[in-house]
C-alpha distance (Angstrom), angle and dihedral (degrees) to the residues before:
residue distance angle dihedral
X1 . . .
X2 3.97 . .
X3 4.07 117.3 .
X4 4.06 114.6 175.0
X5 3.72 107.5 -144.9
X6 4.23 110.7 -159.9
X7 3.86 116.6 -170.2
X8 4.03 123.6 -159.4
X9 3.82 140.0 -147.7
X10 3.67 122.3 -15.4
X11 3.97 86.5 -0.1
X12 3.86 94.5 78.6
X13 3.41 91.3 62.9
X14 4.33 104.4 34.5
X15 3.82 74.9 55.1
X16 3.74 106.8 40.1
X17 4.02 100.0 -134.5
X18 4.10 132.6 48.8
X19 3.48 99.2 -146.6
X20 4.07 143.6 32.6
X21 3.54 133.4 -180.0
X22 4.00 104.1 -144.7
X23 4.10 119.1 -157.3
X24 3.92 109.4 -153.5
X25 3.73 123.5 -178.6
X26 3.74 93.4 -168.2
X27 4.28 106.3 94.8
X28 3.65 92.6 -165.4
X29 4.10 98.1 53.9
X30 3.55 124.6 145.0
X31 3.35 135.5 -155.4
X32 3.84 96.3 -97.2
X33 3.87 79.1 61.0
X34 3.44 100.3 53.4
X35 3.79 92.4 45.6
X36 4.18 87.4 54.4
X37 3.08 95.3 56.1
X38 3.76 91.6 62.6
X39 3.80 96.1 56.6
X40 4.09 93.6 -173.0
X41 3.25 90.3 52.7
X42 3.00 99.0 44.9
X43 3.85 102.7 54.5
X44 3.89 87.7 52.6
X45 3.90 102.7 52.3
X46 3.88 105.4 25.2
X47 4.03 123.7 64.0
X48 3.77 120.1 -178.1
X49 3.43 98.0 -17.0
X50 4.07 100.9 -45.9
X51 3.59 136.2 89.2
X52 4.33 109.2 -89.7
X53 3.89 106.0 -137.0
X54 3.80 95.0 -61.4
X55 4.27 122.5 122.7
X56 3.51 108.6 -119.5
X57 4.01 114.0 -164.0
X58 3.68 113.6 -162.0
X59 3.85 94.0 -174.6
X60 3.98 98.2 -24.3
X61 3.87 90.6 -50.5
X62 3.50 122.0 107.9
X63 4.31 117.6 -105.8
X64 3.71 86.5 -138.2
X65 3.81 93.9 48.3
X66 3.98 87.0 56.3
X67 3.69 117.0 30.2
X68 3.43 107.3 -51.4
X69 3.37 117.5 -128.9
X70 3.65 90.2 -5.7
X71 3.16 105.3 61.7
X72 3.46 120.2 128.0
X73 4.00 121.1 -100.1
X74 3.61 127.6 -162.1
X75 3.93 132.7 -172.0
X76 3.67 117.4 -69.2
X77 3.93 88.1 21.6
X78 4.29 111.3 144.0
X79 3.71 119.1 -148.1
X80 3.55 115.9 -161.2
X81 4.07 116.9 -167.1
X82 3.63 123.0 -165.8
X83 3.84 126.1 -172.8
X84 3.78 121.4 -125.3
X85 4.23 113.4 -78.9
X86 3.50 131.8 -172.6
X87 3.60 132.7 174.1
X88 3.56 141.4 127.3
């Protein structure tokens, strides 16, 4: 199976690209499973097993909405990850 992974902001350039195409063989993955098999990525947004404070979009829904990092991903499914932002 084929998942695009897109990064945002200052994550492009901690991680040196914006986007990847990643090839699975594994028809039951999840997202914790995509995310491992990235391992820059994820060191920097996963701690202990859980997403750190970044928004993960698993085809414009929210990770945490779903099942977090195991929700279930499919071919063709785009995950989006955007580091923490704050403002005013």
């Amino acid at each position: 199976m084929r998942i695009k992974v897109r990064v945002y902001a200052f994550l492009r350039k901690k991680l040196g690209w914006d986007e990847k195409v990643i090839e699975l063989d594994d028809d039951d993955a999840r997202l914790g499973d995509v995310i491992s098999s990235i391992p820059m990525l994820n060191e920097v947004i996963t701690s202990d097993d859980d997403l750190k404070d970044y928004m993960v979009l698993v085809n414009g829904l929210n990770a945490l909405m779903l099942s977090g990092l195991s929700t279930k991903i499919k071919d063709g499914d785009e995950i989006d990850i955007f580091p923490p932002a704050a403002g005013g």
